[in-house]
Biopython code that builds the backbone (N, CA, C, O; Angstrom):
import numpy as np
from Bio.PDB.StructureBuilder import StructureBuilder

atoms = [
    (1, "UNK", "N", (89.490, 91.212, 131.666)),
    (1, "UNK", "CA", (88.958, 89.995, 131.081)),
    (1, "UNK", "C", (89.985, 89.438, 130.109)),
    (1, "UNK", "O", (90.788, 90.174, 129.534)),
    (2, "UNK", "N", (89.932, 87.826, 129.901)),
    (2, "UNK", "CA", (91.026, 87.207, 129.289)),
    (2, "UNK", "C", (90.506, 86.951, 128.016)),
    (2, "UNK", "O", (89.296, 87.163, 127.937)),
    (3, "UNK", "N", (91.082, 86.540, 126.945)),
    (3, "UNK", "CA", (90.508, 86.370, 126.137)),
    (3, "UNK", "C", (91.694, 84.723, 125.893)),
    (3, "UNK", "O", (92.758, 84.477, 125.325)),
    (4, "UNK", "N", (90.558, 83.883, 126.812)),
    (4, "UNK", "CA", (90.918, 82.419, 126.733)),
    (4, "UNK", "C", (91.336, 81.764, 125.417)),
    (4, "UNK", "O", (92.393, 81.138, 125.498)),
    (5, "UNK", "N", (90.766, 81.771, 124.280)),
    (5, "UNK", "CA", (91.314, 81.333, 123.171)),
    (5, "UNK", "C", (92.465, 82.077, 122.806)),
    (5, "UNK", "O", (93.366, 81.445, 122.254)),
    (6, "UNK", "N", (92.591, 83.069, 122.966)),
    (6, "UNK", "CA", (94.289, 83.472, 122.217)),
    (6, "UNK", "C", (95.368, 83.045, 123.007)),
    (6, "UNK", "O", (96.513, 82.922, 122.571)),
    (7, "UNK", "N", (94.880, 82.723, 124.642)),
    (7, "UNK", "CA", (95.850, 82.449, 125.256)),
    (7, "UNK", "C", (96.250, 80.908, 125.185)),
    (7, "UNK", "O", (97.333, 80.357, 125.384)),
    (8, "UNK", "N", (95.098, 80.444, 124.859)),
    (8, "UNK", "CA", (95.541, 79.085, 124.117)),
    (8, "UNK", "C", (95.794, 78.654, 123.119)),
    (8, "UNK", "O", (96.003, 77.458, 122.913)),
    (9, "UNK", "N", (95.833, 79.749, 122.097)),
    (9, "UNK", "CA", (96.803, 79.255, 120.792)),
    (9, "UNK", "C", (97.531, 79.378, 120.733)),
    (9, "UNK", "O", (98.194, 78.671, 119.975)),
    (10, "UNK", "N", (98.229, 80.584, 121.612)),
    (10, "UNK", "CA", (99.634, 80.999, 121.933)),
    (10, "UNK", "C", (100.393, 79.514, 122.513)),
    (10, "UNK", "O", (101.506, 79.192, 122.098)),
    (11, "UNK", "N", (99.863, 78.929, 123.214)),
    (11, "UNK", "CA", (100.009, 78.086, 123.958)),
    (11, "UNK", "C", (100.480, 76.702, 122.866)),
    (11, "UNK", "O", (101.493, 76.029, 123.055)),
    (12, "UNK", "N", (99.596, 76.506, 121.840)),
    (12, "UNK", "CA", (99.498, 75.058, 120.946)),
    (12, "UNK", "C", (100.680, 76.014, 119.715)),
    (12, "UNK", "O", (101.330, 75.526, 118.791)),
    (13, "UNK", "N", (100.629, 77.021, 120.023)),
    (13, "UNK", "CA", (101.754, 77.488, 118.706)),
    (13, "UNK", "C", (103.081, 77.368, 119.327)),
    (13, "UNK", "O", (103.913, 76.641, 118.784)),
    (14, "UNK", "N", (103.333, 77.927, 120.277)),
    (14, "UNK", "CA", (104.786, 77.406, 120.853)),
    (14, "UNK", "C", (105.048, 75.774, 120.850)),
    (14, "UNK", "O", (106.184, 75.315, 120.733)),
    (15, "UNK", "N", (103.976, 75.023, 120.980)),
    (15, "UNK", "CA", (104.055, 73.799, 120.905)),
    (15, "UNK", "C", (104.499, 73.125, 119.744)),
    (15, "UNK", "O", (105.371, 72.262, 119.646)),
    (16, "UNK", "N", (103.823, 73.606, 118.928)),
    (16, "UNK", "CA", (104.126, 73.318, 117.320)),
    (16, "UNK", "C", (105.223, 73.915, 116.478)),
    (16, "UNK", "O", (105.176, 73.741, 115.260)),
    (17, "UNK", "N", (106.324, 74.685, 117.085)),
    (17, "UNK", "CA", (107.479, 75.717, 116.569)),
    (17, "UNK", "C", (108.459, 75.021, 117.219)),
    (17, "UNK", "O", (108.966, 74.943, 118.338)),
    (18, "UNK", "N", (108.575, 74.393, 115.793)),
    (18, "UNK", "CA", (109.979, 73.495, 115.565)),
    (18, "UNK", "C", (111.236, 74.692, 115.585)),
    (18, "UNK", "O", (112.349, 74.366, 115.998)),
    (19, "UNK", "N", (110.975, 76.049, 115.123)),
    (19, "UNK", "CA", (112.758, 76.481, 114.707)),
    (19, "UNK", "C", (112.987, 77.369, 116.401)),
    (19, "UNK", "O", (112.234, 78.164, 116.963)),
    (20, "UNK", "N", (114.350, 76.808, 116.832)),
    (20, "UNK", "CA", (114.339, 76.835, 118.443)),
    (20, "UNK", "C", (114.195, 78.844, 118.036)),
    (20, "UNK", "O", (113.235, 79.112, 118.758)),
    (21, "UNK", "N", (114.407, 79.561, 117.672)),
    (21, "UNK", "CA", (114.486, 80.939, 117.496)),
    (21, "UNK", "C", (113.066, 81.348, 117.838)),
    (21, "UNK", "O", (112.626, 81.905, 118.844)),
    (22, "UNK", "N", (112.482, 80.937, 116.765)),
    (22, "UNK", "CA", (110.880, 81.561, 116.831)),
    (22, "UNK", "C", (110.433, 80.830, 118.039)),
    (22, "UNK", "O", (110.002, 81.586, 118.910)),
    (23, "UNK", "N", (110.419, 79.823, 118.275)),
    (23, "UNK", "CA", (109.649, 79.149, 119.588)),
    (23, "UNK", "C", (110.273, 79.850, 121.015)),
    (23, "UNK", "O", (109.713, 80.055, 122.091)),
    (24, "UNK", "N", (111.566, 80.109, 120.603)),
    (24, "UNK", "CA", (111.865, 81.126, 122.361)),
    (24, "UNK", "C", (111.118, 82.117, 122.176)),
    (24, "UNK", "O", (110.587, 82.449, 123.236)),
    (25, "UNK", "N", (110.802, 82.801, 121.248)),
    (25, "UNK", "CA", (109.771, 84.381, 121.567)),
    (25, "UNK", "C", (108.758, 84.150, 121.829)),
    (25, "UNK", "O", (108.254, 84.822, 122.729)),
    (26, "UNK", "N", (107.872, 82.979, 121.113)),
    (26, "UNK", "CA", (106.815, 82.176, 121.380)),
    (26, "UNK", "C", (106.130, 82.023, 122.726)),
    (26, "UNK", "O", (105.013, 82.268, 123.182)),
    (27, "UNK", "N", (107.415, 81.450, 123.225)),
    (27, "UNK", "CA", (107.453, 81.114, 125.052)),
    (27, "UNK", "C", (107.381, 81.783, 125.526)),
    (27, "UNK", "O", (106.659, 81.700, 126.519)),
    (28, "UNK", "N", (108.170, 83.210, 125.182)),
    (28, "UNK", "CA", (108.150, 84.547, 126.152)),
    (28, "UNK", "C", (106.523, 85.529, 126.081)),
    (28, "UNK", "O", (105.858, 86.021, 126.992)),
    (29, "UNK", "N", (106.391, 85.518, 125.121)),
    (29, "UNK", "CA", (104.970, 86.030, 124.560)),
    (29, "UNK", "C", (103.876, 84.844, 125.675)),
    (29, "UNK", "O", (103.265, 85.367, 126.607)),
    (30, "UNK", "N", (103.769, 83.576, 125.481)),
    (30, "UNK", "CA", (103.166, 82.790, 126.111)),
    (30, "UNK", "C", (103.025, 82.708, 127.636)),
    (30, "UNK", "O", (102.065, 82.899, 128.381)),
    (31, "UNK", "N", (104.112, 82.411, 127.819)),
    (31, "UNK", "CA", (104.203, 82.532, 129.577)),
    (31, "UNK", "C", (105.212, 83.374, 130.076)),
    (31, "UNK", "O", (106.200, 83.941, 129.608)),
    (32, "UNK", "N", (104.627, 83.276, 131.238)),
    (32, "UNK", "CA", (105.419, 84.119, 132.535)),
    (32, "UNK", "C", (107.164, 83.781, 132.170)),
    (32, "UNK", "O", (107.594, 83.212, 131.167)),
    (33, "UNK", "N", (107.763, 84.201, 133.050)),
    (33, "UNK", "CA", (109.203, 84.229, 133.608)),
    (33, "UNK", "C", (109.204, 82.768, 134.420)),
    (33, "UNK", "O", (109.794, 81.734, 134.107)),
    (34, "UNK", "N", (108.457, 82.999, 135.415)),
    (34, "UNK", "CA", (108.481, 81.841, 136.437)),
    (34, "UNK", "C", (107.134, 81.080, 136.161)),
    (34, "UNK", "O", (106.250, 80.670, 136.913)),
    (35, "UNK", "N", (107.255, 81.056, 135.228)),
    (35, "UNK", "CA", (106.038, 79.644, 134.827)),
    (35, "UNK", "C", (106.163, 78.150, 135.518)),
    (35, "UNK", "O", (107.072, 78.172, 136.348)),
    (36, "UNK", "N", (105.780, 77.373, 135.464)),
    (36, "UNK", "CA", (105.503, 75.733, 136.542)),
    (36, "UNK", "C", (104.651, 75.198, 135.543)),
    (36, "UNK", "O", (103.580, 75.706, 135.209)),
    (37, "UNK", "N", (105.190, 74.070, 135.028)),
    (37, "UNK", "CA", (104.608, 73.546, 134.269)),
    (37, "UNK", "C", (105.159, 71.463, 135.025)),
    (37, "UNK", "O", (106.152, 70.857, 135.428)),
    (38, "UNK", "N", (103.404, 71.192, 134.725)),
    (38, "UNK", "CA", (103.486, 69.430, 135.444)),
    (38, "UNK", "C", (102.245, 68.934, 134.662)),
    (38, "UNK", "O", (101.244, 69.604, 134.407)),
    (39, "UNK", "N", (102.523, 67.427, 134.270)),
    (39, "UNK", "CA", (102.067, 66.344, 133.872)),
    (39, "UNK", "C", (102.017, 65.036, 134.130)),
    (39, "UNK", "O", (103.172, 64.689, 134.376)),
    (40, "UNK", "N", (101.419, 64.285, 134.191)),
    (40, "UNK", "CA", (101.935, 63.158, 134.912)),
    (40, "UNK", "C", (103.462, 62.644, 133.834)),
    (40, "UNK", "O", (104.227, 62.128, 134.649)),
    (41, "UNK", "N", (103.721, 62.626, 133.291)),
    (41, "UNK", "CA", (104.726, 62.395, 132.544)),
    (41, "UNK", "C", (106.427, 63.421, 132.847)),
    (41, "UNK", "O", (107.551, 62.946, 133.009)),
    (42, "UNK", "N", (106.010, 64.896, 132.829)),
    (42, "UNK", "CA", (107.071, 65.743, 132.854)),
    (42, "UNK", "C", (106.686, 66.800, 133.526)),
    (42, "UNK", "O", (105.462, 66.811, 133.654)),
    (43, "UNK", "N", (107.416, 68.029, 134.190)),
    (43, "UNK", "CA", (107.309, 69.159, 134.487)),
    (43, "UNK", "C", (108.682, 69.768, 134.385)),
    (43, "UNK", "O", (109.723, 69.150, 134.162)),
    (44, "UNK", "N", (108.545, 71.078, 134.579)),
    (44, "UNK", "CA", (109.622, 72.191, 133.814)),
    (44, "UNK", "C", (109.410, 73.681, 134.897)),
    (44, "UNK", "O", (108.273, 73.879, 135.326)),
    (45, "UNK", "N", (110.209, 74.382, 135.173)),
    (45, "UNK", "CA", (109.881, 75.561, 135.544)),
    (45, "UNK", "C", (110.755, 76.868, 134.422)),
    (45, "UNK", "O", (111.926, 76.978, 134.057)),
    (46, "UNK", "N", (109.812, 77.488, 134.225)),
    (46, "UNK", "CA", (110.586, 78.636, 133.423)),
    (46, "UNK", "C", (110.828, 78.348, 131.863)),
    (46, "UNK", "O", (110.711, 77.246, 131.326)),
    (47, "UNK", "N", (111.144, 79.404, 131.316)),
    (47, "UNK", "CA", (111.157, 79.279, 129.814)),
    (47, "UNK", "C", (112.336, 78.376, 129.341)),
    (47, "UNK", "O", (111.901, 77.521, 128.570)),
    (48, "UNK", "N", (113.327, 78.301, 129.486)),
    (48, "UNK", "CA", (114.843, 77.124, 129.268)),
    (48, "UNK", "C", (113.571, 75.766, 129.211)),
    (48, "UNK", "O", (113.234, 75.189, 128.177)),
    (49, "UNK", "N", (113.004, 75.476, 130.655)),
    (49, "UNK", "CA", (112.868, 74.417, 130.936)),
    (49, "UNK", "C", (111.380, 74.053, 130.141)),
    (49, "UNK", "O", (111.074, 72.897, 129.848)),
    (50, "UNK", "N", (110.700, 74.987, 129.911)),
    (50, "UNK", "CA", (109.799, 74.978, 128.787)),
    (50, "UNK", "C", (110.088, 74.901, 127.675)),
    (50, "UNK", "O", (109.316, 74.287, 126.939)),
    (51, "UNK", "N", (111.053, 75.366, 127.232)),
    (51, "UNK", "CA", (111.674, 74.910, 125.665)),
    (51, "UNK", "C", (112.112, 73.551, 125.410)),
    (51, "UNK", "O", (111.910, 72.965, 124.346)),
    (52, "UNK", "N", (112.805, 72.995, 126.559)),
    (52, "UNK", "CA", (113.432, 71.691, 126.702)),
    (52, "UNK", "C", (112.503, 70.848, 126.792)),
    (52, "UNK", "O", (112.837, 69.908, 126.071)),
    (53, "UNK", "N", (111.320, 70.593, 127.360)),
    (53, "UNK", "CA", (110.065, 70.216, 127.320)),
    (53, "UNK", "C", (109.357, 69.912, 125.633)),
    (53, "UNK", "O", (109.434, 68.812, 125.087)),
    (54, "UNK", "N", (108.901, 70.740, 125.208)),
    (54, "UNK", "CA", (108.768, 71.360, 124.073)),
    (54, "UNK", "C", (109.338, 70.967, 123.120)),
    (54, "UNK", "O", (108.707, 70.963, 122.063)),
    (55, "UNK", "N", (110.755, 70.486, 123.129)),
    (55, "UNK", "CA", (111.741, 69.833, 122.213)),
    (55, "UNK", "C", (111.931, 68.429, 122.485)),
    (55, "UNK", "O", (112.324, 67.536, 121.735)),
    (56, "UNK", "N", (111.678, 68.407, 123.363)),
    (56, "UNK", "CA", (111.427, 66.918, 123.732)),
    (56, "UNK", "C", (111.042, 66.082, 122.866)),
    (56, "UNK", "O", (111.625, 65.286, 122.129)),
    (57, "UNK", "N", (109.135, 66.586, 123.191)),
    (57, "UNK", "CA", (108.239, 65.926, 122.964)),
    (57, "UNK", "C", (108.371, 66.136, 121.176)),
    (57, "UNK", "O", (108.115, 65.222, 120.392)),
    (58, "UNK", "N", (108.578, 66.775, 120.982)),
    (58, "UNK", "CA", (108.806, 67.104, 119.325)),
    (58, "UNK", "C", (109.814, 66.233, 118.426)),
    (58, "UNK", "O", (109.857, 65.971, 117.224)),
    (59, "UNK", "N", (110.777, 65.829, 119.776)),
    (59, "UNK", "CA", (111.978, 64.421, 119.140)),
    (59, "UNK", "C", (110.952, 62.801, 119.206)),
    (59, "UNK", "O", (110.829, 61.829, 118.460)),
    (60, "UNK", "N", (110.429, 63.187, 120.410)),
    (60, "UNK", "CA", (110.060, 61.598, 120.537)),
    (60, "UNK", "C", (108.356, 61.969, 119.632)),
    (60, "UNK", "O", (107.523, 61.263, 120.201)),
    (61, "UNK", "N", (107.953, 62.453, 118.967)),
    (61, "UNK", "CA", (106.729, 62.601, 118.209)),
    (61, "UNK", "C", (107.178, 63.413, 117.082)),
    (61, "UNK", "O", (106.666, 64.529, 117.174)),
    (62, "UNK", "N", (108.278, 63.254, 115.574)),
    (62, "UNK", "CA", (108.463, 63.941, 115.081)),
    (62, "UNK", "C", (106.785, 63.913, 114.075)),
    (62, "UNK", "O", (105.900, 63.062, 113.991)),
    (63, "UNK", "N", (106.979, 65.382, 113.407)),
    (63, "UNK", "CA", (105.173, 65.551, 112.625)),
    (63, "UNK", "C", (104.528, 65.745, 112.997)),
    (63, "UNK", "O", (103.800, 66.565, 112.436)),
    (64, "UNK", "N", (104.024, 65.078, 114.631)),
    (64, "UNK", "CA", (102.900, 65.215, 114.890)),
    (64, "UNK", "C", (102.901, 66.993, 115.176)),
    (64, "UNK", "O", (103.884, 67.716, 115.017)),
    (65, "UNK", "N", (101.830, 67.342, 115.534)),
    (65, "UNK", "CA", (100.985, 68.707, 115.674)),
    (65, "UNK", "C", (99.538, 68.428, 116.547)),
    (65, "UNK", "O", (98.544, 67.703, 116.580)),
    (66, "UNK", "N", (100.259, 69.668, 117.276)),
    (66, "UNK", "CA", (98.814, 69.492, 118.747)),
    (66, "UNK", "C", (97.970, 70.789, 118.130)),
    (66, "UNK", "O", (98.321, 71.765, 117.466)),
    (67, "UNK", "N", (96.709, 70.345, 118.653)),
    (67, "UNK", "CA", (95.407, 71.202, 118.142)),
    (67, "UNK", "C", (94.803, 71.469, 118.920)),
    (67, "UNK", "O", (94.819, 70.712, 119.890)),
    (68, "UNK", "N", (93.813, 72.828, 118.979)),
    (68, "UNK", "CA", (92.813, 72.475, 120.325)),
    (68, "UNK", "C", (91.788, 71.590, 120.030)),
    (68, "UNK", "O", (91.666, 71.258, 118.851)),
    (69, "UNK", "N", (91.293, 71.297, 120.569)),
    (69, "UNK", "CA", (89.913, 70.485, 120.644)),
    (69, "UNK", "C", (88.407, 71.457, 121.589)),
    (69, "UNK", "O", (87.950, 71.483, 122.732)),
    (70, "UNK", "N", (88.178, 71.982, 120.534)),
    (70, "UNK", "CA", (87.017, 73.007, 120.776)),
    (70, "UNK", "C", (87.592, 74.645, 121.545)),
    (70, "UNK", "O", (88.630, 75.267, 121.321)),
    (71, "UNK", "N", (86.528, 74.944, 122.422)),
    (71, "UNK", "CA", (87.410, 76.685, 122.643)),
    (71, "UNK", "C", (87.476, 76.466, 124.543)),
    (71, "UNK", "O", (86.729, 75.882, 125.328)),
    (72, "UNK", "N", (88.950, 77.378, 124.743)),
    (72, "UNK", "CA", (88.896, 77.246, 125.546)),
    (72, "UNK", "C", (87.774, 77.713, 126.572)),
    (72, "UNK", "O", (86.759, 78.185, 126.061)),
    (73, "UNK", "N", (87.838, 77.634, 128.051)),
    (73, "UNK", "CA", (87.135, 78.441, 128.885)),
    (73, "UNK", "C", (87.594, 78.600, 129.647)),
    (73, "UNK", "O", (88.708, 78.097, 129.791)),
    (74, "UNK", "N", (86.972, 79.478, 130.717)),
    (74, "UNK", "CA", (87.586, 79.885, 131.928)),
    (74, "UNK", "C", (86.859, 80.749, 132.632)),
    (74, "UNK", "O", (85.734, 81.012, 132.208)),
    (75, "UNK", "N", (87.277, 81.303, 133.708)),
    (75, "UNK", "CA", (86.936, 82.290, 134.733)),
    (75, "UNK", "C", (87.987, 83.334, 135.133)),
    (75, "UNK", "O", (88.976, 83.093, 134.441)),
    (76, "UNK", "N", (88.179, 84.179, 135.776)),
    (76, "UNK", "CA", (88.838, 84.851, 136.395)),
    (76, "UNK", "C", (90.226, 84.633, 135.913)),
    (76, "UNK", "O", (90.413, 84.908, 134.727)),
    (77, "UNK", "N", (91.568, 84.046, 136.828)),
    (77, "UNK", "CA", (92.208, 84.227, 136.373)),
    (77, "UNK", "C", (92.333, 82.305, 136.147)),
    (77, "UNK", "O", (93.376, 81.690, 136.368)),
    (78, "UNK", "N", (91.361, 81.815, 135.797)),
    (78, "UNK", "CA", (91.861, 80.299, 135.549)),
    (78, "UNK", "C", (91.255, 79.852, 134.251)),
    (78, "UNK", "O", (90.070, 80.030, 133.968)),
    (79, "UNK", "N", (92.386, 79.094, 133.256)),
    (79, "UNK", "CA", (91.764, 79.149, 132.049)),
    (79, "UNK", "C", (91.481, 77.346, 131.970)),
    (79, "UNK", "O", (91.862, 76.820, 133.016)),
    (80, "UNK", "N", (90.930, 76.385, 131.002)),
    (80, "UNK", "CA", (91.054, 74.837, 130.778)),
    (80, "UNK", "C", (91.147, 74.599, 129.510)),
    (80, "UNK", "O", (90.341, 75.284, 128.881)),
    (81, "UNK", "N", (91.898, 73.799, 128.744)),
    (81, "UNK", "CA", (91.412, 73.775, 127.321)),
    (81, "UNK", "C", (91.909, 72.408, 127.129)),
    (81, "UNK", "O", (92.923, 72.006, 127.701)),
    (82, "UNK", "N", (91.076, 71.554, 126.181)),
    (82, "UNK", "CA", (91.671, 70.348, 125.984)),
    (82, "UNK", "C", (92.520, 70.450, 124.299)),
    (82, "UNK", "O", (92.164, 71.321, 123.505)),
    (83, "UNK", "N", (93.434, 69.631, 124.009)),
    (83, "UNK", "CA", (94.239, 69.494, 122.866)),
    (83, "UNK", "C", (94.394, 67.690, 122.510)),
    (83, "UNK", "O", (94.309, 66.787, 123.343)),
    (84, "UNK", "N", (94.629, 67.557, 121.089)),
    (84, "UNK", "CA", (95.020, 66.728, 120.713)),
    (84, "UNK", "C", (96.553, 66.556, 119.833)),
    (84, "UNK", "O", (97.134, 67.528, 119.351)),
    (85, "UNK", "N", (96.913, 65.550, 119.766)),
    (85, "UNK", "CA", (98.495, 65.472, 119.618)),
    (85, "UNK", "C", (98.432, 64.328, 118.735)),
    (85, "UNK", "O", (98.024, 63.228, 119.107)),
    (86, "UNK", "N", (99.039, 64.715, 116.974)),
    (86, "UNK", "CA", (99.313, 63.235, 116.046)),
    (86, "UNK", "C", (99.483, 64.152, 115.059)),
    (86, "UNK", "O", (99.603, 65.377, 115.034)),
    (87, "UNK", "N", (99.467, 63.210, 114.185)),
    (87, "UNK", "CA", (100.232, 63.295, 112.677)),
    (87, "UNK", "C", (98.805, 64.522, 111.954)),
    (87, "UNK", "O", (97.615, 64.603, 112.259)),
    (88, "UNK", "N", (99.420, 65.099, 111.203)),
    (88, "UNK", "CA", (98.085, 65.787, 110.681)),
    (88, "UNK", "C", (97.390, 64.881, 109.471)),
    (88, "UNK", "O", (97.994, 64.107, 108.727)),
    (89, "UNK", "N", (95.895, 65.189, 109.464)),
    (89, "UNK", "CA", (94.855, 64.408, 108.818)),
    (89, "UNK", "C", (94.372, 62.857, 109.121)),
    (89, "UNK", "O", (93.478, 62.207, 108.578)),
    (90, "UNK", "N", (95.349, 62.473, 110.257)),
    (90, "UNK", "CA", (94.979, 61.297, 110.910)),
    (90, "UNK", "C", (94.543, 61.572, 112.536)),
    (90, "UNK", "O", (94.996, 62.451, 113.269)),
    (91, "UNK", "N", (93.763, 60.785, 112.788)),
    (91, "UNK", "CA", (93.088, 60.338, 114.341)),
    (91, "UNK", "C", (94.312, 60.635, 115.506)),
    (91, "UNK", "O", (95.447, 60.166, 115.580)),
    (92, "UNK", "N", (93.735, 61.423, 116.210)),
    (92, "UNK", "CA", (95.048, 62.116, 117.284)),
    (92, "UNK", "C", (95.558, 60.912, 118.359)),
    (92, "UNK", "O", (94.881, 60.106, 118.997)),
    (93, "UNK", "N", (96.661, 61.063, 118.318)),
    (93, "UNK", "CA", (97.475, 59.491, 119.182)),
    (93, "UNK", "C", (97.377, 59.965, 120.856)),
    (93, "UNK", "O", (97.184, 59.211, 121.810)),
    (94, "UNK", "N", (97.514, 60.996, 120.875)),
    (94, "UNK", "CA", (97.205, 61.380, 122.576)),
    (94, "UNK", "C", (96.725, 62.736, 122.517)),
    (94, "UNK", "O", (97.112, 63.559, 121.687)),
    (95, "UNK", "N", (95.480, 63.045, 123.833)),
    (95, "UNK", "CA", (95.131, 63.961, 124.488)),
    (95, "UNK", "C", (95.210, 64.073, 125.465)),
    (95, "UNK", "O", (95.429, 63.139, 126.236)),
    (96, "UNK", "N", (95.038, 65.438, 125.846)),
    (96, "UNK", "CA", (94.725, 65.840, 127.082)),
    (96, "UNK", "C", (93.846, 67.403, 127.009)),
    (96, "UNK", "O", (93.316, 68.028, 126.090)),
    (97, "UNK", "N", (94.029, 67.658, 128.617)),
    (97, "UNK", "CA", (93.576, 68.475, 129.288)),
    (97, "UNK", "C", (94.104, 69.297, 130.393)),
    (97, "UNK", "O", (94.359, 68.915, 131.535)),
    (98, "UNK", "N", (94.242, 70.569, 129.858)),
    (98, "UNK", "CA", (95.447, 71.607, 131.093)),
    (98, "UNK", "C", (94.138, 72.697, 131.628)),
    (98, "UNK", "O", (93.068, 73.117, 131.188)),
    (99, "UNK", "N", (94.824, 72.809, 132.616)),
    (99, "UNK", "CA", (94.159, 73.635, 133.435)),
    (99, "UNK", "C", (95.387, 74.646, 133.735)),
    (99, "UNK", "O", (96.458, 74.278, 134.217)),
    (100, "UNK", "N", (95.073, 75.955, 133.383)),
    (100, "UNK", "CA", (96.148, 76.890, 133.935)),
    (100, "UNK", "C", (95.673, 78.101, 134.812)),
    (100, "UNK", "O", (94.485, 78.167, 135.128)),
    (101, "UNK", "N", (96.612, 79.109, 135.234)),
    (101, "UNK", "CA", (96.504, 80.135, 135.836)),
    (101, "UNK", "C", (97.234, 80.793, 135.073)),
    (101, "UNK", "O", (98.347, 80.442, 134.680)),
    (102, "UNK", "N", (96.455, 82.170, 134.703)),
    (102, "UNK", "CA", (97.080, 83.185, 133.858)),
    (102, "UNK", "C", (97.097, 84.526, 134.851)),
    (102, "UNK", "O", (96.259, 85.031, 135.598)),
    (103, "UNK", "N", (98.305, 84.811, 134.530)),
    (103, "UNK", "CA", (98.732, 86.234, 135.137)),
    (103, "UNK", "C", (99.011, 87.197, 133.473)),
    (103, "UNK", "O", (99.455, 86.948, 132.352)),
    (104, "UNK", "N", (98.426, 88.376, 134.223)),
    (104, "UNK", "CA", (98.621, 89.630, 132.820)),
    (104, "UNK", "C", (98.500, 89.167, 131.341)),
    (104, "UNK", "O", (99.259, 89.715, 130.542)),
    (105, "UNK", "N", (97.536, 88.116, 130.827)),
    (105, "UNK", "CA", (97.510, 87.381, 129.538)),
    (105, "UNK", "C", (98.101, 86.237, 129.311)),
    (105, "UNK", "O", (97.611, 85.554, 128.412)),
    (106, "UNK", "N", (99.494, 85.620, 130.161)),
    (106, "UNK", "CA", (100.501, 84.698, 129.990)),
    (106, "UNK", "C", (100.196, 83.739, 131.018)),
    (106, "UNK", "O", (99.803, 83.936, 132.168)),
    (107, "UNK", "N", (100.445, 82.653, 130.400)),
    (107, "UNK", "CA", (100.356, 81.052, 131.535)),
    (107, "UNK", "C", (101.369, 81.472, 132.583)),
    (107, "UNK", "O", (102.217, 82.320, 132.308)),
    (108, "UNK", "N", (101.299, 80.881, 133.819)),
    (108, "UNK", "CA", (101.774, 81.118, 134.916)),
    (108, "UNK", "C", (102.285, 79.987, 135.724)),
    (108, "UNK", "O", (103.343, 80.094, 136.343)),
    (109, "UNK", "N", (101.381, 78.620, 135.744)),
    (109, "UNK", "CA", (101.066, 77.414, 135.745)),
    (109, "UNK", "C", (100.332, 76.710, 134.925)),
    (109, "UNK", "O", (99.356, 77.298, 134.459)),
    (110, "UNK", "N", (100.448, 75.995, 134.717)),
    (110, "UNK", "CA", (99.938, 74.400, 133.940)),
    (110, "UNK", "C", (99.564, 73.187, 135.014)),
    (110, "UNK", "O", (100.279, 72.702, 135.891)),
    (111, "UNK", "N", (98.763, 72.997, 134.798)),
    (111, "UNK", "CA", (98.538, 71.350, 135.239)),
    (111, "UNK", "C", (97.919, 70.215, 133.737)),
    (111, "UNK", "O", (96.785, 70.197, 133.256)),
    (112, "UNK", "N", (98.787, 69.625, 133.440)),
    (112, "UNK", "CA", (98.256, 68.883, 132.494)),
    (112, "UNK", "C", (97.628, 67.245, 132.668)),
    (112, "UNK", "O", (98.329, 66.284, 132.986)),
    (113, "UNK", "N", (96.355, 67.198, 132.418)),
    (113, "UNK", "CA", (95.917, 65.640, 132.824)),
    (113, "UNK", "C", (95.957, 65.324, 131.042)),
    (113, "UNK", "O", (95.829, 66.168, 130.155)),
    (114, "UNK", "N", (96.179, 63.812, 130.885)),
    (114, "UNK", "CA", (96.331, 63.173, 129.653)),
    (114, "UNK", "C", (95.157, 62.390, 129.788)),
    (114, "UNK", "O", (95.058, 61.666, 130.778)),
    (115, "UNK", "N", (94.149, 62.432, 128.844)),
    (115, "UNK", "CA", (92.836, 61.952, 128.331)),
    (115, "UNK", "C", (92.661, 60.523, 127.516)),
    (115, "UNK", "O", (91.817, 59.646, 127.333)),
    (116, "UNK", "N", (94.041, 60.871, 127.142)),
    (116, "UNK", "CA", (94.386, 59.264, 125.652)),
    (116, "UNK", "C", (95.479, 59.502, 125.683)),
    (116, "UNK", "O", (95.969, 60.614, 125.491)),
    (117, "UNK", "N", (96.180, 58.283, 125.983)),
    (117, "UNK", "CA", (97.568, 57.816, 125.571)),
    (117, "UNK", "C", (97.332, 56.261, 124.948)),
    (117, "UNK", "O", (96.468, 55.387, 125.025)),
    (118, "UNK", "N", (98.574, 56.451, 124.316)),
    (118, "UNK", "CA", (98.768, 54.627, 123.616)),
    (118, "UNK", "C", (99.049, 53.877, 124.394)),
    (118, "UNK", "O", (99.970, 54.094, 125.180)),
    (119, "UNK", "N", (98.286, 52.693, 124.405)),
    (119, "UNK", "CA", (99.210, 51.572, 125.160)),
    (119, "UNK", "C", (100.670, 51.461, 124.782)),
    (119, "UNK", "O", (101.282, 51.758, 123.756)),
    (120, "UNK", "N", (101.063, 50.890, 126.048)),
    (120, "UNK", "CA", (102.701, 50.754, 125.940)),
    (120, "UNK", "C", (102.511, 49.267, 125.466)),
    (120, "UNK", "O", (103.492, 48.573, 125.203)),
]
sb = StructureBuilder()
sb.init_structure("model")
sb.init_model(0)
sb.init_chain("A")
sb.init_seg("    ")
for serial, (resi, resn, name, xyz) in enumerate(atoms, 1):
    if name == "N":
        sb.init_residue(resn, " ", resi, " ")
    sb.init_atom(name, np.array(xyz, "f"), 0.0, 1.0, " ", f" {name:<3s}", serial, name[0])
structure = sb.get_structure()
């Protein structure tokens, strides 16, 4: 049995670990080796390409901080959790919603749908 919320904070904490050092162990602790990660926006395979991801979004959103938005759930080996993404103590600028597959505690895949984005 998984224990869906840790695997999703693991998840919003690598997200939020600005110093590239701590966020590579982060990643490794978090996901697989051969992780697959897709959004309508980006996808990545593997930890490099998860970090690069990760740093990305952290250039083009400096401050902000993703949160969960309630607890995750899941079944077997498939977990869902929704998150929000903005500045802290203000109204979150984008969400979404991932759906993953966990192998041995660690994400494996991602599918991320986006709930709220800003108009362009």
């Amino acid at each position: 049995m998984h224990d869906f919320n840790a695997i999703a904070e693991a998840y919003i904490a690598a997200w939020n670990t600005t110093d590239a050092a701590a966020r590579s162990a982060l990643i490794e602790k978090a996901f697989t080796a051969d992780v697959a990660y897709c959004d309508p926006i980006m996808q990545g395979d593997g930890h490099a390409s998860i970090d690069a991801l990760i740093a990305g979004v952290q250039g083009q959103f400096p401050g902000f901080r993703f949160t969960l938005k309630g607890a995750a759930d899941g079944y077997a080996d498939t977990i869902r959790f929704s998150w929000a993404l903005g500045p802290e103590g203000v109204a979150s600028v984008i969400e979404g919603t991932d759906v993953c597959q966990v192998e041995n505690g660690r994400l494996k895949t991602i599918t991320g749908f986006l709930d709220k984005v800003p108009a362009r």
